[in-house]
C-alpha positions as CSV (number, residue, x, y, z in Angstrom):
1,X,-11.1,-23.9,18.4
2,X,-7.7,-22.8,18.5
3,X,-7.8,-21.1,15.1
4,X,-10.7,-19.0,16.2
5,X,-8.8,-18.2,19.3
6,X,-5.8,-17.3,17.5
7,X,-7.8,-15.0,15.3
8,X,-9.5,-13.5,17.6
9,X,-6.3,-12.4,19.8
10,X,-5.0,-11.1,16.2
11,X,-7.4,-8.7,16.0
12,X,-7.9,-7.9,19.4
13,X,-4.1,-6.7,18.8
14,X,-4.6,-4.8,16.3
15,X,-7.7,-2.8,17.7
16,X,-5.3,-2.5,20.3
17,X,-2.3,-0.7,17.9
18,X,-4.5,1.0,15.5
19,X,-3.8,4.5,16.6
20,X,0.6,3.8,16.7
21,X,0.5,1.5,13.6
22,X,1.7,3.5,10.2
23,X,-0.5,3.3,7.5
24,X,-0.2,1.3,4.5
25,X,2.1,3.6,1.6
26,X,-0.1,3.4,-1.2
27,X,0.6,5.1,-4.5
28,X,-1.4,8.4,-4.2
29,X,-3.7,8.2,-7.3
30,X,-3.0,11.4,-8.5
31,X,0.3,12.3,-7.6
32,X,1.8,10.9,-10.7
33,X,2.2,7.1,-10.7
34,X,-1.0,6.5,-12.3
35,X,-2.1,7.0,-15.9
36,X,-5.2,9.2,-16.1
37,X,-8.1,8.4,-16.8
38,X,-7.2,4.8,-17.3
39,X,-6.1,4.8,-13.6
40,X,-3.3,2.3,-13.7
41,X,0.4,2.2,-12.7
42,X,2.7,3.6,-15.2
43,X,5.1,1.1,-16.3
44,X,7.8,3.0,-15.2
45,X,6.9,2.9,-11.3
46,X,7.1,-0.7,-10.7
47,X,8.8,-2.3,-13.3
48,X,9.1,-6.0,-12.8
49,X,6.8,-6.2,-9.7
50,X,2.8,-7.3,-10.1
51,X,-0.4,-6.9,-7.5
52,X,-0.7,-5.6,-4.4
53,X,2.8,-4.6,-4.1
54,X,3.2,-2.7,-6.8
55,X,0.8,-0.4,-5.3
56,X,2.6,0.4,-2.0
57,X,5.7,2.7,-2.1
58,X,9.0,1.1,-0.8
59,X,10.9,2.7,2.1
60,X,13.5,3.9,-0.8
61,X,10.8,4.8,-3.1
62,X,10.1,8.9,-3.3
63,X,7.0,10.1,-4.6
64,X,6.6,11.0,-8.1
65,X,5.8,14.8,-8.7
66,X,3.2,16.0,-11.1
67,X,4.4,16.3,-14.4
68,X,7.5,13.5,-13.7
């Protein structure tokens, strides 16, 4: 029961912060930092990091330009 309690206050708090919560950085998938038309990450973008991760840009991280 308390689980389901728990849960349920989590996502009644995140309903809650939706609209002030920043999105998730993804990697846009053409801006540059994935190989077309294979669509994965360019070894070059992440280097030593694997899944999810590797798809999100760190705070330090700029975007790659077209043609990088």
């Amino acid at each position: 029961m308390e689980n389901r309690e728990a849960f349920s206050t989590s996502k009644i708090e995140r309903l809650d912060n939706l609209f002030s919560t920043a999105p998730i950085a993804f990697r846009p998938q053409n801006g540059g930092a994935y190989e077309i038309p294979a669509l994965t990450l360019r070894p070059d973008i992440a280097p030593g990091r694997s899944g999810f991760g590797a798809h999100v840009e760190g705070p330090d991280e700029r975007r790659p330009v077209m043609g990088d």
